[in-house]
C-alpha positions as CSV (number, residue, x, y, z in Angstrom):
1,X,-219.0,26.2,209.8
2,X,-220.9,27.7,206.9
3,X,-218.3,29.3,205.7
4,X,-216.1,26.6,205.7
5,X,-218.3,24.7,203.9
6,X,-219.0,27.6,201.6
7,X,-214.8,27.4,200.9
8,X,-215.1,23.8,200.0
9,X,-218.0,24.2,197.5
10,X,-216.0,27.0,195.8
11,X,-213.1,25.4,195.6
12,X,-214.9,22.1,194.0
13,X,-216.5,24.9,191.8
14,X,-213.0,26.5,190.4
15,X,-211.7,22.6,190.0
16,X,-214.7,21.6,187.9
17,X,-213.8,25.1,185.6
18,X,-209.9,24.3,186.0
19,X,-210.5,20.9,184.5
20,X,-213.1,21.8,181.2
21,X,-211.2,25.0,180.2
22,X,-207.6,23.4,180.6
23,X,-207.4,19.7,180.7
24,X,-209.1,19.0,177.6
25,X,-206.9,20.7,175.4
26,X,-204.0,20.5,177.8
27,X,-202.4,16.9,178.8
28,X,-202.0,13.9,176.2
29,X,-200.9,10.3,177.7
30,X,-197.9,11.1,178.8
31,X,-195.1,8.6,180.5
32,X,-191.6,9.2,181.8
33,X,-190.7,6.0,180.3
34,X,-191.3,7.5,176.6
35,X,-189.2,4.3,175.5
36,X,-191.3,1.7,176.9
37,X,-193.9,3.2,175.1
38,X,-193.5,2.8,171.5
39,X,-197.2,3.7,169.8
40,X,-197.5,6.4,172.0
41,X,-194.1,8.4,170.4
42,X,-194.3,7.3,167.2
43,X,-196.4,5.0,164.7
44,X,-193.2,4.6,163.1
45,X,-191.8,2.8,166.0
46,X,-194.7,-0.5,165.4
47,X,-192.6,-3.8,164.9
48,X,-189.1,-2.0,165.2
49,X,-187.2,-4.1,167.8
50,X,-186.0,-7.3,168.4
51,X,-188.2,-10.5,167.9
52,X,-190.8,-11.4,167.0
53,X,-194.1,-10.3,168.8
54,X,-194.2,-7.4,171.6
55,X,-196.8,-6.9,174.4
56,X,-196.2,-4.0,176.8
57,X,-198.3,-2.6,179.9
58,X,-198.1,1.1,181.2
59,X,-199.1,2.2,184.3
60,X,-198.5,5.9,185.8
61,X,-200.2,7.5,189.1
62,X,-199.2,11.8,188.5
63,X,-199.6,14.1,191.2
64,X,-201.7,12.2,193.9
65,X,-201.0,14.8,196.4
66,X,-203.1,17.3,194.3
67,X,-206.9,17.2,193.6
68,X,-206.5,17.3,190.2
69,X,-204.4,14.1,189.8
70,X,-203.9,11.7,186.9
71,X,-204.1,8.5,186.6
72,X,-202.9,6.7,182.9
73,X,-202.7,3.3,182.3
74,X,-201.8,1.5,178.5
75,X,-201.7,-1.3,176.9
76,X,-200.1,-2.8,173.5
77,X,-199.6,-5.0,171.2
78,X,-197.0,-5.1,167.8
79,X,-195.5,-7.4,165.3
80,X,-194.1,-7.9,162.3
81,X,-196.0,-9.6,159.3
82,X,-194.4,-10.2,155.5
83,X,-197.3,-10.3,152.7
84,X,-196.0,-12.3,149.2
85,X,-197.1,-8.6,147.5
86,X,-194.8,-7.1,148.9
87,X,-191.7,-9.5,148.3
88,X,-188.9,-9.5,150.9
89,X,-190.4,-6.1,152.8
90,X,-191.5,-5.7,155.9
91,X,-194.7,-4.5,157.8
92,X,-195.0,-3.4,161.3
93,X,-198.4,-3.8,162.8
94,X,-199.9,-3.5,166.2
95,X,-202.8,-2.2,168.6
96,X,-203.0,0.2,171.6
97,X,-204.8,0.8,174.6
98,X,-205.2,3.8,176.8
99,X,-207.0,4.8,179.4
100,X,-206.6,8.4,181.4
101,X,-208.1,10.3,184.1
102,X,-208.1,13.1,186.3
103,X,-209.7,15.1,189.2
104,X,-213.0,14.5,191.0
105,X,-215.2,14.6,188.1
106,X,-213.4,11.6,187.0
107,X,-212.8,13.2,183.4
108,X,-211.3,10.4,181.7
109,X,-210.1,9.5,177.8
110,X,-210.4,6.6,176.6
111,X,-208.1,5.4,173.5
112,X,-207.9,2.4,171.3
113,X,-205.5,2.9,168.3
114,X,-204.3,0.9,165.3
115,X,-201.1,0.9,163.9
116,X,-198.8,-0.1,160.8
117,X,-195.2,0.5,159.6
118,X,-193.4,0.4,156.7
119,X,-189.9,-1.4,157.3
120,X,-187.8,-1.0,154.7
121,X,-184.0,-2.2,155.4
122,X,-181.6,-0.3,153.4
123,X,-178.9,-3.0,154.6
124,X,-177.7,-5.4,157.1
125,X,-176.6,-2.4,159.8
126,X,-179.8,0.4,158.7
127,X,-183.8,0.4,158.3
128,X,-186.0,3.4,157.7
129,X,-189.6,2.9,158.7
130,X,-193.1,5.0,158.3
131,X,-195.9,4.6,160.7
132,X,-199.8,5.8,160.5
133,X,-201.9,5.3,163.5
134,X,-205.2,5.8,163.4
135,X,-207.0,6.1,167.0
136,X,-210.7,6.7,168.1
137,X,-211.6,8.6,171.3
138,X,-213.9,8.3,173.5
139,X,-213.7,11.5,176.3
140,X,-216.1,12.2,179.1
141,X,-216.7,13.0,182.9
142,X,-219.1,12.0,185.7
143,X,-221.0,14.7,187.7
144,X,-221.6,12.6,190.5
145,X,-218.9,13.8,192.9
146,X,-219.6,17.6,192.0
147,X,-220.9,20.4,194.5
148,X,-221.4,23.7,193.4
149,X,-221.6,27.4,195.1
150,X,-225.5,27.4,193.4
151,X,-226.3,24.2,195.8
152,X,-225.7,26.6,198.9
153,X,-229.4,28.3,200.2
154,X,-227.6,30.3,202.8
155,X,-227.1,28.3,205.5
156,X,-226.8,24.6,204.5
157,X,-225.8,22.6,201.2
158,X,-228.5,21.2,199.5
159,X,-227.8,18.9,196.7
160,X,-231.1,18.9,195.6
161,X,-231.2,22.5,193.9
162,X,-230.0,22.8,190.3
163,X,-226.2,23.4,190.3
164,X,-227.4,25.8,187.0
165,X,-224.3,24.3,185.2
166,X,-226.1,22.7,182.4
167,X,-226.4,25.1,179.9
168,X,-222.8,25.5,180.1
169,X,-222.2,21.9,179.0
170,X,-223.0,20.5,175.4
171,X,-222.6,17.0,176.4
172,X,-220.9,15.0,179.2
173,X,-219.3,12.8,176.6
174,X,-217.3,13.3,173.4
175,X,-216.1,10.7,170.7
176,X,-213.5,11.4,168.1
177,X,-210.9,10.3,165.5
178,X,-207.2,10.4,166.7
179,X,-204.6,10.5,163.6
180,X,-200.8,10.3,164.3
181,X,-197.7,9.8,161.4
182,X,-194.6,9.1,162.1
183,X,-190.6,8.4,160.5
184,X,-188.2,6.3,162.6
185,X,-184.3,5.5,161.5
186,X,-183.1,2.5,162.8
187,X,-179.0,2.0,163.1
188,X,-177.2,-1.4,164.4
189,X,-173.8,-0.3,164.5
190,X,-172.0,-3.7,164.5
191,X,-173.3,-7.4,164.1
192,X,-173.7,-9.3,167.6
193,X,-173.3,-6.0,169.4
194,X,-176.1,-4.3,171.8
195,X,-174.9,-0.6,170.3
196,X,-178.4,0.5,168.5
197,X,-179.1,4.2,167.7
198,X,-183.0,5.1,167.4
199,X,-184.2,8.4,166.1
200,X,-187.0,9.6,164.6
201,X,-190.3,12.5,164.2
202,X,-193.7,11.9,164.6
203,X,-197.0,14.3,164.2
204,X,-200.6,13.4,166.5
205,X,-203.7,14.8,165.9
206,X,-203.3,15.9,162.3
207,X,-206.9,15.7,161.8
208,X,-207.2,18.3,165.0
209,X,-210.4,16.9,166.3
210,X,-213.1,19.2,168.6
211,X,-212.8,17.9,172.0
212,X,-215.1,20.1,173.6
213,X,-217.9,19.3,176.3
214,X,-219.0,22.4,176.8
215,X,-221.1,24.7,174.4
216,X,-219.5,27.5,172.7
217,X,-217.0,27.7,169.8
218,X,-215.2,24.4,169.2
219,X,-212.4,23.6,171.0
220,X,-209.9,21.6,168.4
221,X,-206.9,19.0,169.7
222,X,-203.6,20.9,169.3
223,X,-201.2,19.1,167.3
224,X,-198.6,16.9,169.2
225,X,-195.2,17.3,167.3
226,X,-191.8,15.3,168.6
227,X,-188.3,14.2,168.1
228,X,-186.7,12.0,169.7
229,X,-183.3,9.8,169.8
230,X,-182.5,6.5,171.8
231,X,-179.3,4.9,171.6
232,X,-177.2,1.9,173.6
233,X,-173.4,1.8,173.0
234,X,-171.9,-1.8,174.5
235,X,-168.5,-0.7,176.5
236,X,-168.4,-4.0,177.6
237,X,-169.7,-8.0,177.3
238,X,-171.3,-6.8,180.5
239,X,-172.3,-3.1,180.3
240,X,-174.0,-0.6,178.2
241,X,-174.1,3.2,178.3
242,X,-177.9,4.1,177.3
243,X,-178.8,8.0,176.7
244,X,-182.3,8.9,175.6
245,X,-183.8,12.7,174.6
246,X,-187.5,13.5,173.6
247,X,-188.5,17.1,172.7
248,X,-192.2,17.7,172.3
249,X,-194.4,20.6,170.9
250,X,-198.1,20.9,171.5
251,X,-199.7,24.6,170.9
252,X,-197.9,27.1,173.5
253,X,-196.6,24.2,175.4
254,X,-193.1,22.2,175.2
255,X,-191.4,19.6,177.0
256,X,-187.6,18.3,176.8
257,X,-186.9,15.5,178.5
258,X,-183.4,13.7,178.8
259,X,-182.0,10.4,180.3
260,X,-179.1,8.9,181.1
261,X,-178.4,4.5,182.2
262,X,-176.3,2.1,182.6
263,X,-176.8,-1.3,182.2
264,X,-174.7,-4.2,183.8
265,X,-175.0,-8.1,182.8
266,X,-175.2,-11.1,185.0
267,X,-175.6,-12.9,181.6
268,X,-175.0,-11.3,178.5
269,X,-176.1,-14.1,176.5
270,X,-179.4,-13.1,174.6
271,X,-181.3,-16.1,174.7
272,X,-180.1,-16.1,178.6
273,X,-180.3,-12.2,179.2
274,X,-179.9,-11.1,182.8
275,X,-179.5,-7.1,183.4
276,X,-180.3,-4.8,185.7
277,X,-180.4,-0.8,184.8
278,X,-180.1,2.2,186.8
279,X,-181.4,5.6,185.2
280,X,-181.9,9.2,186.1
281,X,-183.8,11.9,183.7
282,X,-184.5,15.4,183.8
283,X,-187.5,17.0,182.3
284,X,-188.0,20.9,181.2
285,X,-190.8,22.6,181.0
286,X,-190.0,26.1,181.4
287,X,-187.0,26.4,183.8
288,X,-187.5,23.1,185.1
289,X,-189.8,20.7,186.4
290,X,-188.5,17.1,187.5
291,X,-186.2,14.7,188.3
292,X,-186.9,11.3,187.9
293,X,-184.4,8.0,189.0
294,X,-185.5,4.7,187.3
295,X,-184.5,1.0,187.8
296,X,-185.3,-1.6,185.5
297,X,-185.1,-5.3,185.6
298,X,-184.4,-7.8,182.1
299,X,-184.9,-11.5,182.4
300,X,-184.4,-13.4,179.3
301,X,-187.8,-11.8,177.4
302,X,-189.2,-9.8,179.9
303,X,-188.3,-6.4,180.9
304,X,-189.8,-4.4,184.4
305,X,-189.0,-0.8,184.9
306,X,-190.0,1.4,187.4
307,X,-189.4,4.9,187.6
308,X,-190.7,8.0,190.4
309,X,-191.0,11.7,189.0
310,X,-189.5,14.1,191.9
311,X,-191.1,17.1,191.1
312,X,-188.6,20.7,191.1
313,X,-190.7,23.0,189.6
314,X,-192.7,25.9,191.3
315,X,-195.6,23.1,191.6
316,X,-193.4,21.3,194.1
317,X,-195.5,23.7,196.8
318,X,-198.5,21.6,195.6
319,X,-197.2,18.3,195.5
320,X,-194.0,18.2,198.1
321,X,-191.7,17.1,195.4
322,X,-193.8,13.9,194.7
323,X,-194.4,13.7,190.8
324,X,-195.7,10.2,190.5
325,X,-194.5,6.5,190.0
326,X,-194.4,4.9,186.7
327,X,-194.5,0.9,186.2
328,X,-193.6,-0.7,182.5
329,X,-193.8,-4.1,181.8
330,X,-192.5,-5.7,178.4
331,X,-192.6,-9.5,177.3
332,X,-191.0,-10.1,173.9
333,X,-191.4,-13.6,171.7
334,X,-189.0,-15.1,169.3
335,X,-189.3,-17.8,167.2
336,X,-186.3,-19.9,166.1
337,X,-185.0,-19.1,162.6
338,X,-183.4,-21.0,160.2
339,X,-179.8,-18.8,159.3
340,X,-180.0,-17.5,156.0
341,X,-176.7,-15.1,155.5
342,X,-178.2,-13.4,151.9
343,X,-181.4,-12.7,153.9
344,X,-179.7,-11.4,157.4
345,X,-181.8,-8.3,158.6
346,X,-181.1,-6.4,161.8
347,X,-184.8,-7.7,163.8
């Protein structure tokens, strides 16, 4: 029984390690979904879509059949404001929320982040935007839930002896500044069509901020570079072909991750829309790592999508092909607009 015990205690000890050595310079908010979450790929992307004010919720559960899981969950807000200095242009602003956390220690990031975007509309069919956020951290873990080797006398567990891991830790909490820039072309290709083409680049953690909690040399943010394209082509009044790619770089690490949807109207009217979407993506690490279907749901100004990560990769041992569901919710407003043809702009 001892030594059963003794396993346990190890094995909380090598998780504890796992997590401070790896996780805090390994894993940034990171969602299936990339295109239901706007801030998070690209500051550029604040107050580029259709209407008039956006609010948008994120949840995603990753890897609950592992110890070390994550749990992410976001929140945002953008819009579109005109100041008189700036004539006839356009600026995107908004606000983020996220919230992310792993393994029994419960090491969690916390992230509020501002945005703004420079819309410029080079004409009726094109607009080129560029998008700073600025983002302040707040990173920590709890102890509480912890066992270590150094708690074992021999025979039993005793929590009461010093686990001797606090001169390996600096702090059990860490605050930073987040910055992220961003360019994003926007394309309509025809008036009162759905065919839009997306595409833009985006840099995080320029600043490379020390996110380490344990003492030692610093441990700096890697920076967080991506590309990405999103496009709808109408075939149809009642059906569109959507493809999506991301590609993202973050020190040794890289991710390509590619989709494919179609999208079939029950009412293709806008101010009546009625859609529902079927999906399928594939995302690369290495040689591969998941597959992951997706449904989504639009109503007039809402939007619902789910999505469910079935993993492939050699982790699959670890977490019997389960990857993790995904939930994003989307409400869009839109005020009424008097027509003005000279002044027509593609959102």
């Amino acid at each position: 029984m001892n030594k059963i015990l003794l396993l346990r205690i190890a094995l909380s000890q090598f998780v504890f390690v796992f997590l401070f050595i790896n996780t805090l310079s390994a894993q940034d908010v990171h969602f299936t979904q990339f295109y239901h979450s706007p801030s998070n790929l690209n500051p550029a992307l604040t107050g580029v879509f259709h209407g008039d004010e956006r609010f948008i919720v994120n949840y995603r559960n990753q890897w609950a059949n592992v110890p070390v899981d994550y749990t992410t969950f976001a929140g945002a807000y953008d819009g579109r404001i005109n100041p008189k200095f700036l004539g006839k242009k356009t600026i995107g602003v908004g606000a983020q929320f996220y919230y992310d956390q792993a393994g029994d220690s419960n090491l969690f990031n916390t992230k509020l982040v501002g945005s703004a975007a420079y819309i410029h509309h080079l004409n009726e069919r094109n607009a080129l935007s560029g998008g700073l956020g600025l983002g302040f951290s707040f990173r920590g873990y709890s102890s509480d839930n912890l066992n270590y080797n150094s708690q074992f006398d021999g025979e039993i567990f005793n929590e009461n002896l010093a686990s001797g891991e606090d001169d390996l830790l600096d702090t059990s909490t860490k605050f930073f500044l987040d910055v992220s820039l961003g360019v994003n072309w926007h394309h309509n290709k025809k008036k009162y069509t759905r065919s839009t083409l997306d595409a833009g680049v985006a840099l995080f953690h320029l600043n490379r901020p020390a996110v380490n909690l344990y003492n030692g040399d610093k441990e700096k943010l890697d920076g967080r570079f991506n590309l990405f394209i999103d496009g709808t082509q109408q075939l149809h009044r009642r059906f569109d072909v959507r493809g999506r790619g991301l590609a993202q770089f973050k020190g040794p690490e890289s991710e390509l991750l590619l989709g494919l949807a179609g999208r079939f109207f029950l009412e293709p009217h806008r101010s009546k829309f009625l859609a529902i979407q079927l999906g399928i993506a594939y995302r690369i690490f290495d040689e591969g790592d998941a597959w992951a279907p997706s449904i989504e749901f639009q109503y007039k100004s809402w939007t619902l999508g789910f999505s469910y990560d079935l993993n492939v990769s050699e982790f699959q041992a670890a977490t019997n092909k389960n990857g993790g569901p995904e939930l994003a919710l989307i409400y869009r407003t839109a005020k009424a607009k008097t027509l003005d043809a000279k002044n027509c702009k593609i959102f």
